[in-house]
C-alpha positions as CSV (number, residue, x, y, z in Angstrom):
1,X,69.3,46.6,-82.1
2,X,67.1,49.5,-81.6
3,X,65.1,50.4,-79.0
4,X,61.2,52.3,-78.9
5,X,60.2,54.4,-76.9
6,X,56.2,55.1,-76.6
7,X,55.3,58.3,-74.8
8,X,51.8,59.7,-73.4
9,X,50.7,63.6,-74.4
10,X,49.3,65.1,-71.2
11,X,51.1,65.0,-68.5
12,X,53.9,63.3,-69.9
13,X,55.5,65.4,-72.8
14,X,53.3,68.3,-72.4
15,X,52.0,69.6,-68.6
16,X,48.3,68.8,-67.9
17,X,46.9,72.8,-67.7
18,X,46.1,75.5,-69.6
19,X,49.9,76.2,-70.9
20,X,50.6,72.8,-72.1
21,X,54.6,73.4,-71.6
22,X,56.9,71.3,-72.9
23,X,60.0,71.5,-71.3
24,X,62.9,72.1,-73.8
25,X,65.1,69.3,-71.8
26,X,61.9,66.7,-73.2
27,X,62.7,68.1,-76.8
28,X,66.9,67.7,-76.5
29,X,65.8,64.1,-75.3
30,X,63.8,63.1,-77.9
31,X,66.1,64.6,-80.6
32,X,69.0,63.1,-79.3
33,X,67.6,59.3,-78.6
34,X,66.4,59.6,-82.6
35,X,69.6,60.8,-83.8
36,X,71.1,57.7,-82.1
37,X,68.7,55.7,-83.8
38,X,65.8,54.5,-81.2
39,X,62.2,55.5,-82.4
40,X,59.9,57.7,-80.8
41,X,56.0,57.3,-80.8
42,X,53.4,59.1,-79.5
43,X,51.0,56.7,-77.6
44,X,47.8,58.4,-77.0
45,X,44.4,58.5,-76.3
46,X,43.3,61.3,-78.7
47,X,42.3,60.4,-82.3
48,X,44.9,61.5,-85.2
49,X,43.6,64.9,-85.8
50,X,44.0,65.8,-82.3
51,X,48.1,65.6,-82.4
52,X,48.7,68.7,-82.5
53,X,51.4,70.8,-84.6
54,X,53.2,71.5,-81.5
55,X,53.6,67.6,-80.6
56,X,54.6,67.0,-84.1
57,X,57.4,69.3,-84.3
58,X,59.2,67.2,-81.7
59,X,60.0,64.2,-84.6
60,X,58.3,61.2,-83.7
61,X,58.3,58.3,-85.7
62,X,55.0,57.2,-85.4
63,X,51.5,57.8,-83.1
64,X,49.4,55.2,-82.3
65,X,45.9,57.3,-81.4
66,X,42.6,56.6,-80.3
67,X,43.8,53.8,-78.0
68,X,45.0,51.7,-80.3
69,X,42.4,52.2,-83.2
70,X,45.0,54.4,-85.1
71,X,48.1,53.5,-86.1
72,X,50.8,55.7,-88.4
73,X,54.5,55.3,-88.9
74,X,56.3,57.2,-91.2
75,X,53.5,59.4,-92.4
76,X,52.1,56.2,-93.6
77,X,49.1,54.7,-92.3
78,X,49.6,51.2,-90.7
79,X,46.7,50.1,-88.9
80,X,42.8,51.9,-88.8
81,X,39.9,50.3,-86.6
82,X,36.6,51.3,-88.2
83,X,33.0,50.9,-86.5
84,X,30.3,50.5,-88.7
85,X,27.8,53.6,-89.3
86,X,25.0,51.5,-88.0
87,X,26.9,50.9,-84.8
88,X,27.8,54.5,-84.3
89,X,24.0,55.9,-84.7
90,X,22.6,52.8,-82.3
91,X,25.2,54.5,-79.5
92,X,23.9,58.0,-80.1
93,X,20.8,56.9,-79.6
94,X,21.8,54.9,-76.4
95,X,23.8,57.7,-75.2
96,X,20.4,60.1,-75.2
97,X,18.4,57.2,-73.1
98,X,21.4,57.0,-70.1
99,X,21.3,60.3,-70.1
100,X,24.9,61.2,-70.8
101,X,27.0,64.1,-72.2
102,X,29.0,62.8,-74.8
103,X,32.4,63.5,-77.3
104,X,32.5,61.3,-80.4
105,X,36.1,60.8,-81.7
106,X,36.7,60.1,-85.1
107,X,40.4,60.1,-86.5
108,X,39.6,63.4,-88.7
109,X,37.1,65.5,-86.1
110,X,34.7,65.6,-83.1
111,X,30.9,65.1,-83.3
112,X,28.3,66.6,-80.7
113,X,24.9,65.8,-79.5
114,X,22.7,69.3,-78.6
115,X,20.2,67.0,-77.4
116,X,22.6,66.0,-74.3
117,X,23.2,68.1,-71.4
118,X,25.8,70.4,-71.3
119,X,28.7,69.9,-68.4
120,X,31.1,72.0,-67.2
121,X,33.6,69.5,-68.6
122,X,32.0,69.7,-72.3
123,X,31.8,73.7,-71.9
124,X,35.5,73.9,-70.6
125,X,36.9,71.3,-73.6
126,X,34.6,73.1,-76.5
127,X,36.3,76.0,-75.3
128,X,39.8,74.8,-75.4
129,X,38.7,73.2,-79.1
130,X,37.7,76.4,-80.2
131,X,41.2,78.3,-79.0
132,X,42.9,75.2,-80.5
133,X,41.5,76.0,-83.6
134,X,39.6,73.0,-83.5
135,X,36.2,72.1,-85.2
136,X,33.0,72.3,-82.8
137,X,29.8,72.4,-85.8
138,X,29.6,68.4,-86.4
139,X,26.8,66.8,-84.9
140,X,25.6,63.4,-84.6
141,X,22.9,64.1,-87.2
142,X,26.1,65.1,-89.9
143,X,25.7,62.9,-92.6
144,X,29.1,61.7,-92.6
145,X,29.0,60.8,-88.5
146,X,30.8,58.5,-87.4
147,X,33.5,57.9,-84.7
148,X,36.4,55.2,-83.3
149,X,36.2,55.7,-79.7
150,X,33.9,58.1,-77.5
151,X,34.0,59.9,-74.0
152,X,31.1,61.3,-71.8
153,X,30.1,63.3,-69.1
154,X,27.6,62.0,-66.3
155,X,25.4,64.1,-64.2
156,X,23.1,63.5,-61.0
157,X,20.1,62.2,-63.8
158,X,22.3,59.3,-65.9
159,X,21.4,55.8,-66.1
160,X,25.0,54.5,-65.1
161,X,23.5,50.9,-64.9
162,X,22.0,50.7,-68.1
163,X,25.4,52.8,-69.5
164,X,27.4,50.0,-67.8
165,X,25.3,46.9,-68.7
166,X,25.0,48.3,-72.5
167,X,28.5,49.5,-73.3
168,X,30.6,47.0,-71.3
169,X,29.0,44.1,-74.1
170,X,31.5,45.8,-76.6
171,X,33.8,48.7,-75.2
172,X,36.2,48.9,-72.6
173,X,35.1,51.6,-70.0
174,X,38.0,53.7,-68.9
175,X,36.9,56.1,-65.6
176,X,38.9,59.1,-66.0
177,X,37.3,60.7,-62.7
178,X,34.9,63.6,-61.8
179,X,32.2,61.6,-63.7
180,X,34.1,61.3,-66.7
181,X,34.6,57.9,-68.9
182,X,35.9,57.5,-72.2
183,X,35.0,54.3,-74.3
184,X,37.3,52.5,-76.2
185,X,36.4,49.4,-78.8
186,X,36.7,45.9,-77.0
187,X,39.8,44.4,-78.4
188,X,41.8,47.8,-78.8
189,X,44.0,49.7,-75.9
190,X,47.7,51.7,-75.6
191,X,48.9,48.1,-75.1
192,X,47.4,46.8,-78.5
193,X,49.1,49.4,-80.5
194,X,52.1,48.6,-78.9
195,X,51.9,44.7,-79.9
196,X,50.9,45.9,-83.1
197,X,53.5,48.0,-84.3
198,X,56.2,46.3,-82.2
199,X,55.1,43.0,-85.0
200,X,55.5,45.4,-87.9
201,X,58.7,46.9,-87.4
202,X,60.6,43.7,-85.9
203,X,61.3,45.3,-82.9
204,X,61.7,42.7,-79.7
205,X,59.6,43.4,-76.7
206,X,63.1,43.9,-74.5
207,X,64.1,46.7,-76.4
208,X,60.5,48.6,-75.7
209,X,59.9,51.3,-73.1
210,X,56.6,53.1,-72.3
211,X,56.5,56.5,-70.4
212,X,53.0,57.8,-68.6
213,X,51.5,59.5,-66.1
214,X,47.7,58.1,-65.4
215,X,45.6,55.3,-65.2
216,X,45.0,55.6,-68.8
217,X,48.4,54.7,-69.6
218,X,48.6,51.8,-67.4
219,X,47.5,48.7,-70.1
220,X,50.4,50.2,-72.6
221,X,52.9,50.6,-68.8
222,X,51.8,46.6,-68.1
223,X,52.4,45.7,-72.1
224,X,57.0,46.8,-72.0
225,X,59.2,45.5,-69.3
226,X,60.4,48.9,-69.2
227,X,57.5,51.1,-68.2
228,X,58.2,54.2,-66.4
229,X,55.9,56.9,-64.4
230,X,56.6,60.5,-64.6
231,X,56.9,61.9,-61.3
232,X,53.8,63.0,-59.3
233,X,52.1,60.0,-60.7
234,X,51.6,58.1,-57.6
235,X,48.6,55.8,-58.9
236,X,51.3,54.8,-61.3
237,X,54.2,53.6,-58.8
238,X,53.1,50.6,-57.9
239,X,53.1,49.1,-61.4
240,X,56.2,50.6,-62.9
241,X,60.1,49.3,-63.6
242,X,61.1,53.0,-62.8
243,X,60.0,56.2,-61.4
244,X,61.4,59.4,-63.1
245,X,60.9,63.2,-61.8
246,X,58.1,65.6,-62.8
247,X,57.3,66.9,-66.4
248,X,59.0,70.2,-65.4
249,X,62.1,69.1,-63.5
250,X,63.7,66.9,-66.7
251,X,60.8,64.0,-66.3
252,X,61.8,62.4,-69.6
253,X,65.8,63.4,-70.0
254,X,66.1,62.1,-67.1
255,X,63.7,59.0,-67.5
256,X,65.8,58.6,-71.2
257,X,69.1,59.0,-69.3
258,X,68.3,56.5,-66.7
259,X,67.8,53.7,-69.8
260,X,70.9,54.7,-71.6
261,X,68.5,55.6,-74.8
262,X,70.5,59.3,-74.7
């Protein structure tokens, strides 16, 4: 039977800074656990666009994306969570009252609000969009706005308890640190998208193993009896079957090793 291994972006197959390295013992582990038949997905936070050509090249399987709202296998689309237009412009409008910076994610682009402050977190991601290649013009007043998940950015001025009391009736708050949050559908998360695709392909919950290195990978780390934290993670320890060595000393050959999947 084969096995499935789920794998976080940043921090995890790629280091978290400006040079996003991937180490070329990662790519001769995920070539070689493939070529003896396990799959590999991507497990990620980011919406599908933002999978970039770099990841790809590696040969996954599949990506589940957004948190669970997204998922492909194949090249085929298997799963899509949609929120309603209506929905989407009654949180930009909420977002403006609490005061907030926000990102909306949709699975094809980012939307921004001028009316919200500007951060130094938005300033430094819009510029790593724009050397990325990606997008920065859509706004929330687009015609075609719309999104699947969404972060933000607070400041000394935000209405955290209206934030909290509002979004919390429908979205899973996820804080990221340093005033950051991102905002995921109720009902959705890493460890959905695991269920999901785990259902679809046949593929028994034994035989699935999860690698990550932050709090944002902890629902999909709780959802596979074989969850593993990339070394340096020390938030992660505590809730993990193993604990393998950094990204850039053979973190996943030697996490795939440990499992016999190479």
């Amino acid at each position: 039977m084969k096995s499935i291994v789920f794998f976080d972006i940043d921090g995890t197959i790629a280091t978290e800074d400006e040079r996003a390295f991937i180490p070329q013992s990662t790519r001769d582990a995920i070539k070689r656990t493939r070529e003896l038949g396990n799959l590999t997905f991507i497990n990620s936070g980011r919406t599908a666009f933002n999978i970039s050509p770099r990841i790809k090249e590696l040969g996954f399987d599949g990506y589940i994306c957004g948190c669970g709202t997204y998922i492909e296998y194949n090249n085929e689309l298997m799963f899509r969570s949609i929120i309603e237009k209506d929905e989407c412009l009654r949180i930009a409008q909420l977002m403006r009252k609490c005061n907030v910076t926000p990102v909306y994610e949709h699975t094809d682009g980012y939307f921004f609000d001028d009316k919200a402050p500007m951060t130094d977190g938005l300033r430094y991601f819009m510029e790593v969009f724009v050397d990325s290649g990606i997008d920065v013009s859509r706004r929330v007043e687009d015609d075609e706005f719309i999104f699947d998940k969404f972060v933000i950015w607070t400041n000394e001025n935000s209405d955290m308890e209206l934030f909290n009391r509002e979004i919390g009736k429908n979205y899973t708050i996820i804080d990221r640190g340093n005033g950051f949050y991102e905002n995921v559908p109720l009902g959705y998360s890493k460890a959905t998208g695991i269920a999901k695709i785990l259902d679809i392909l046949g593929i028994p919950l034994e035989n699935a193993y999860a690698i990550g290195d932050s709090m944002n990978d902890l629902s999909m780390l709780k959802a596979v009896p074989n969850s593993i934290a990339m070394g340096g993670a020390e938030v992660l320890y505590p809730y993990v079957s193993y604990i393998t060595t950094p990204i850039e000393n053979d973190g996943i050959y030697n996490a795939l090793k440990h499992f016999d999947l190479i």
